[in-house]
C-alpha positions as CSV (number, residue, x, y, z in Angstrom):
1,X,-20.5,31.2,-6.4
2,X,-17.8,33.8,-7.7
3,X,-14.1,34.3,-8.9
4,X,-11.6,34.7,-7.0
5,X,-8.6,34.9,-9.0
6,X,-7.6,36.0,-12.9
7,X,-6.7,33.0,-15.1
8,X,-3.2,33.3,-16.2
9,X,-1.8,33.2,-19.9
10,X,-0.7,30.6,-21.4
11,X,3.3,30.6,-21.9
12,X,3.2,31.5,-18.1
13,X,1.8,28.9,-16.6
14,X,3.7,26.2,-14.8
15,X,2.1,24.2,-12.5
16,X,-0.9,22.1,-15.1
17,X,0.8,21.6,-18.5
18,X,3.9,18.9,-16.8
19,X,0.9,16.9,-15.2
20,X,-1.2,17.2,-19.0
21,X,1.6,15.6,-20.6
22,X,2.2,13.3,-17.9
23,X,-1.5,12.0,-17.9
24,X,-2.2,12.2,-21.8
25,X,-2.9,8.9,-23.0
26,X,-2.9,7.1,-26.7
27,X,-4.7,9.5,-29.0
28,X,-8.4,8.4,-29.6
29,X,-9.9,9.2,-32.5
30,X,-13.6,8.5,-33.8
31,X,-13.0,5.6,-34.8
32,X,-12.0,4.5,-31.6
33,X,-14.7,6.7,-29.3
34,X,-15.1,5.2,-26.2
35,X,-17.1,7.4,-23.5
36,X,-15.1,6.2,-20.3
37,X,-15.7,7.3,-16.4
38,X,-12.9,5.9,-14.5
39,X,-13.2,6.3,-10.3
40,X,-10.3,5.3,-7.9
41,X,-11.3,4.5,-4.8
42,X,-9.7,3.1,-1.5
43,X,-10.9,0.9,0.5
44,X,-10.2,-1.2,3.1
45,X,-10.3,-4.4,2.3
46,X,-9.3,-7.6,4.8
47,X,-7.3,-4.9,7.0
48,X,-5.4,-3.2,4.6
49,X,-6.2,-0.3,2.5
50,X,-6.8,-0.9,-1.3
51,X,-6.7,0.6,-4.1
52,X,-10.5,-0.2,-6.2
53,X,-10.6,1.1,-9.9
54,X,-14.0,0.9,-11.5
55,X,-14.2,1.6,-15.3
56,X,-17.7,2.0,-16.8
57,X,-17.3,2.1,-20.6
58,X,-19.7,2.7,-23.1
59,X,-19.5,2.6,-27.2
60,X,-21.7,2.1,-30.1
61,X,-21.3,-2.0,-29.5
62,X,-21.1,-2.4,-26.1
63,X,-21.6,-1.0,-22.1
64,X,-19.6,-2.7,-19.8
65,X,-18.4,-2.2,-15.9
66,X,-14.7,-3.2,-14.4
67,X,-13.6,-3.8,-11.2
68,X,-9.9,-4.0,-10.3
69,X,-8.6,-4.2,-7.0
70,X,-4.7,-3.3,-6.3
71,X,-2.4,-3.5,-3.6
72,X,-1.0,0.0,-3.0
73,X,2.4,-1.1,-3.5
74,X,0.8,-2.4,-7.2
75,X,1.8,-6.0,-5.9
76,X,-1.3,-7.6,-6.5
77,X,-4.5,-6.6,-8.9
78,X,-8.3,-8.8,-9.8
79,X,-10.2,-7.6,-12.8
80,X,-13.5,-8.1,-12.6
81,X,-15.7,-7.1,-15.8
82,X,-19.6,-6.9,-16.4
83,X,-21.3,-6.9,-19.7
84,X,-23.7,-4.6,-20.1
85,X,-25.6,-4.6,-23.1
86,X,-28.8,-3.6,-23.6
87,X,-29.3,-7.3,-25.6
88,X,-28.1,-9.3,-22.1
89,X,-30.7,-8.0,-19.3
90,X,-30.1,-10.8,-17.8
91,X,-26.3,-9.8,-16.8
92,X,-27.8,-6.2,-15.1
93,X,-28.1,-8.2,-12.0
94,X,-25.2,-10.5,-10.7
95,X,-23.0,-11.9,-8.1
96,X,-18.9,-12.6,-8.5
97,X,-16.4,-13.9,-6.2
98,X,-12.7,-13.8,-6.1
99,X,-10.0,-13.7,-3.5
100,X,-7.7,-11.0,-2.5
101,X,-4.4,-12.4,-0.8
102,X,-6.4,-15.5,0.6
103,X,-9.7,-13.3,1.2
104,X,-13.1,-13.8,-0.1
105,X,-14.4,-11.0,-1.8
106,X,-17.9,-10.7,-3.7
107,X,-19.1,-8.4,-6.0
108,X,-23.1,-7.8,-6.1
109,X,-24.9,-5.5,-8.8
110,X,-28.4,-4.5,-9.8
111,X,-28.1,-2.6,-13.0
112,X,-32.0,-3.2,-14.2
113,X,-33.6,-0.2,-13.6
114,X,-30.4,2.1,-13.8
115,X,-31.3,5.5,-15.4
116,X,-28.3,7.3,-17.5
117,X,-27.8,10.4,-18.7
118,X,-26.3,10.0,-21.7
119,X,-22.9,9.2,-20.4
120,X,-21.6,5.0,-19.6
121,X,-22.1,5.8,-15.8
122,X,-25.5,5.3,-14.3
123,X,-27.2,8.3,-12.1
124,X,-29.9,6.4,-9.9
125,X,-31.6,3.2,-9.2
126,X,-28.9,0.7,-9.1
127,X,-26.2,-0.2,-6.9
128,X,-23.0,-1.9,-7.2
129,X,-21.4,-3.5,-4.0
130,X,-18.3,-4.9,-3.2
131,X,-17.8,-7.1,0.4
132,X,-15.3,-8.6,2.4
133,X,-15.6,-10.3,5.7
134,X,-19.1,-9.6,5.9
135,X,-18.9,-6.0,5.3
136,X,-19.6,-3.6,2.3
137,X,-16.5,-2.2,1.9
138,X,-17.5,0.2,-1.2
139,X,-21.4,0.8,-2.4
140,X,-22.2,2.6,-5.3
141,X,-25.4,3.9,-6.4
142,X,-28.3,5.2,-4.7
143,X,-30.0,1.9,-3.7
144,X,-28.4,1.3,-0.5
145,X,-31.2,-0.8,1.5
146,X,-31.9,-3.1,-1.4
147,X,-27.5,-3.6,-1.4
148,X,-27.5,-4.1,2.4
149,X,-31.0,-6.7,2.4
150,X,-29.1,-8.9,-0.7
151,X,-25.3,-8.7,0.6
152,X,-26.7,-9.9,4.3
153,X,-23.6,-7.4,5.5
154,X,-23.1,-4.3,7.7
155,X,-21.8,-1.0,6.4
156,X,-18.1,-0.9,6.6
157,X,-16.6,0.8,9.6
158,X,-14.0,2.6,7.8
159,X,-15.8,3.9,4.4
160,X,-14.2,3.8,1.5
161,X,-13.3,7.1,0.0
162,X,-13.2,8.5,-3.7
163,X,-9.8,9.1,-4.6
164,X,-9.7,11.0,-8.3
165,X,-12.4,10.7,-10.8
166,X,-11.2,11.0,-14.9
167,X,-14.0,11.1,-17.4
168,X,-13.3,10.7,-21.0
169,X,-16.1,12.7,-23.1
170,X,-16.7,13.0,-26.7
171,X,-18.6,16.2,-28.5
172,X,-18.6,18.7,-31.1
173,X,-19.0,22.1,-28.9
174,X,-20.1,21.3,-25.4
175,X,-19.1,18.9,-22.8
176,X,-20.5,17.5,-19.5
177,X,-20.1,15.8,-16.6
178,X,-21.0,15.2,-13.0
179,X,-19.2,15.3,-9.8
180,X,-19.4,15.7,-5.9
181,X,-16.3,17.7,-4.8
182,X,-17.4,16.8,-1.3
183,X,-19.3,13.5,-0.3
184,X,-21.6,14.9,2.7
185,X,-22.8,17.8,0.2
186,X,-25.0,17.2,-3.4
187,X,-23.6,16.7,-6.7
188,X,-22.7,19.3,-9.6
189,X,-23.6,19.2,-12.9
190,X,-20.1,20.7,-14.9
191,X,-20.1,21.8,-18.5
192,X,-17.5,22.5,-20.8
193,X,-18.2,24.9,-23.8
194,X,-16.4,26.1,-26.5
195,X,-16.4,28.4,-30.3
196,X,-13.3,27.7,-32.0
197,X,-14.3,28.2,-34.9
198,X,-15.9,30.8,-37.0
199,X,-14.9,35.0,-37.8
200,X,-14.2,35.6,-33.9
201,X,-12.0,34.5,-31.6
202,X,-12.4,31.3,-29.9
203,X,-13.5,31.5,-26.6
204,X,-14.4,28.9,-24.2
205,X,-16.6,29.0,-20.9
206,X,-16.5,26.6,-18.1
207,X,-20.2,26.9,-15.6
208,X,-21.2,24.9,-12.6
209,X,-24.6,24.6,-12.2
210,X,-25.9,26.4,-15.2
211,X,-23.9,29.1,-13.2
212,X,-20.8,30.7,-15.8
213,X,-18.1,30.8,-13.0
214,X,-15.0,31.0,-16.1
215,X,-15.3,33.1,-19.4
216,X,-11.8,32.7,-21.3
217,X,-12.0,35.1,-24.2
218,X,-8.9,35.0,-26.6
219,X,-8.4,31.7,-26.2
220,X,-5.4,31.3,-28.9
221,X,-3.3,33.1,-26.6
222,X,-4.1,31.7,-23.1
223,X,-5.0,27.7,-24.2
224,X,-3.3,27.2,-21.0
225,X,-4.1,28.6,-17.4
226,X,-5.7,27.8,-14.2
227,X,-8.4,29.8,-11.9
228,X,-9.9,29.5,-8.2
229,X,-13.5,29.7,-8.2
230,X,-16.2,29.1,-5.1
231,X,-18.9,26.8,-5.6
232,X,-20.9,26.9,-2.5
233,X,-18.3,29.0,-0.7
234,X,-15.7,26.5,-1.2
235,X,-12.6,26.8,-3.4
236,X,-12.3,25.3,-6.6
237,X,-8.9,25.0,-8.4
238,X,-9.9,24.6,-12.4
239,X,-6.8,23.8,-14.7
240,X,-7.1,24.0,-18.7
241,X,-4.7,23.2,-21.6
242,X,-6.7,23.0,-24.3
243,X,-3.8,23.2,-27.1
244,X,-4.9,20.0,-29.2
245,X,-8.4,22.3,-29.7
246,X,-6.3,24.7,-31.4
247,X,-3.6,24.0,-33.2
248,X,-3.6,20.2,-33.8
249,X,-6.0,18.5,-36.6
250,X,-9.4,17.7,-36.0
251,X,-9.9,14.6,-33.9
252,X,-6.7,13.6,-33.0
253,X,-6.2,15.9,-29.4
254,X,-8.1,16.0,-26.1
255,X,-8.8,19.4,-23.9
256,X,-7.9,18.6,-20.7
257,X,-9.2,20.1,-17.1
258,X,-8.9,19.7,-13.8
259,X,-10.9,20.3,-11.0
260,X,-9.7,20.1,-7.3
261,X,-11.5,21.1,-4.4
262,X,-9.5,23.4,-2.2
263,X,-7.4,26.8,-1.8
264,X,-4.0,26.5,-4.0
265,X,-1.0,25.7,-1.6
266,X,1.0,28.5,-0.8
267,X,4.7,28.6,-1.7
268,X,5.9,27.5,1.5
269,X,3.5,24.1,1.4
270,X,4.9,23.2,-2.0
271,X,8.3,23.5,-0.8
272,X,7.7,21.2,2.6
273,X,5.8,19.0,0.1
274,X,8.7,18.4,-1.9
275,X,7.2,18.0,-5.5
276,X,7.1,22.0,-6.4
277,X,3.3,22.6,-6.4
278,X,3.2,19.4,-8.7
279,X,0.4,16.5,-9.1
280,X,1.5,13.2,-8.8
281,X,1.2,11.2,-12.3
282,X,0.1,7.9,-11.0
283,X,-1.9,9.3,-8.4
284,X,-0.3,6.9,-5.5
285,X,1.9,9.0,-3.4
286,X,-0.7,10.5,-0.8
287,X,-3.2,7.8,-0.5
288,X,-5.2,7.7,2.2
289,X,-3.7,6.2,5.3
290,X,-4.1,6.7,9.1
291,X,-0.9,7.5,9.5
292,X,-0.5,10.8,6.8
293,X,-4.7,12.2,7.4
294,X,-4.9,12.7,3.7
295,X,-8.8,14.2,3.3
296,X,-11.3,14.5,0.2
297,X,-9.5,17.8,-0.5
298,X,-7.1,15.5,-2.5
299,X,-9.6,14.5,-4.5
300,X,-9.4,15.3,-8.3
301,X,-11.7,15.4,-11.8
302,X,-9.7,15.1,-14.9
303,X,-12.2,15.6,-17.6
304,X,-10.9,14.5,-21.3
305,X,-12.8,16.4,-23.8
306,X,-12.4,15.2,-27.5
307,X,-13.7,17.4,-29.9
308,X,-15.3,14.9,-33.1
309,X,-16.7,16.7,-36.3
């Protein structure tokens, strides 16, 4: 893993800070801390392709899971939610139906041995799996047999795919998540850290893999930028704005980064693309179709990362 490219200051940069403000949400404070992982995913459900949120949340009173599934036009949603508490073992394993446009579709989890790591999304031993017309249309979790044995149904033929990923992640100096930038290949472990306070100069370093692939000294002066990086040979675009850290009170801003597997697009693709270089705020626009090809290179990470005293 190595750079390729300088990050760029601040006041320069074009391209991440539109989509930051376009993406920031309600300010959270610590009263309010909520560790969220939200995951889009599309699916194909009853023939037609679906958009499948799924929200695990975790605070000091409760753990729970949502399911939502959307029509891409949004004509259309189903909220399904999951208590998990560590009081109600009994709801770590379950089965819900509903119907989607005239459609069975159930919802089977096992939750009970589910090992976290500190964060409200589980690692291993579980599953959660979501069926239509006899097929698993979307199956999480690393318990696949034990899914396929209790559903009765057969992988689906079109698997669904993982459309943008946004974590919402509270800490004092040093922020982590998880992610796979490419399905077929293993996960990364991604950390976030950060001195912005003290004599020196904040600085803030961004490693993947216990592997420092972004050292951003100075930071007062380039609190924005973006930089390409290779993890495993494969590009990497990794966006910051991390203004709130700075020059906003304590607890009431976000950093915000963005990862996205793949080379930047040159100036000509931007152009034929018609949005300037720009990401979509709703995240709709290139969804997987047949018709358009769109690949996992459109996936994206956001990661949130609130700073709390």
């Amino acid at each position: 893993m190595q750079t390729l490219s300088r990050s760029m200051r601040g006041q320069s940069l074009h391209e991440p800070a539109p989509f930051a403000e376009k993406i920031t949400e309600e300010p959270v404070t610590t009263k309010t801390a909520q560790s969220t992982v939200t995951c889009v995913y599309l699916a194909n459900i009853a023939t037609n392709w679906r958009k499948v949120t799924v929200i695990w949340c975790k605070n000091l009173m409760n753990h729970s899971l949502s399911i939502r599934v959307d029509g891409l036009e949004g004509d259309f949603h189903y909220t399904c939610k999951i208590d998990l508490k560590p009081w109600h073992f009994w709801s770590k394993k379950g089965y819900k139906s509903f119907e989607v446009e005239g459609n069975q579709v159930e919802v089977y989890w096992d939750l009970r041995s589910a090992k976290f790591g500190g964060g409200p999304e589980p690692c291993s031993d579980f599953y959660v799996a979501l069926v239509c017309d006899e097929e698993v249309v979307l199956l999480l979790g690393d318990m696949k047999k034990k899914a396929y044995k209790r559903t009765k149904s057969r992988p689906a033929i079109v698997e669904a795919l993982l459309y943008y990923k946004k974590e919402n992640v509270f800490a004092k100096k040093s922020f982590a998540t998880r992610v796979r930038f490419d399905e077929k290949r293993k996960e990364h472990d991604i950390v976030v850290e950060s001195s912005t306070a003290g004599p020196k100069d904040p600085e803030m370093w961004i490693s993947v893999d216990g592997i420092v692939l972004i050292h951003v000294k100075n930071l007062q002066w380039k609190f924005r930028g973006n930089q390409t990086v290779l993890v495993n040979m494969e590009p990497v675009q990794v966006f910051w704005d991390v203004h709130d850290w700075l020059f906003t009170s304590p607890s009431t801003g976000h950093g915000l980064f963005i990862f996205k597997p793949g080379a930047p697009e040159s100036e000509s693709d931007r152009e034929s693309n018609g949005n300037g270089g720009g990401l979509d705020s709703d995240h709709s626009s290139a969804y997987y179709s047949p018709q358009n090809n769109t690949t996992t290179s459109d996936f994206c990470l956001f990661l949130h990362a609130y700073k709390i005293e």
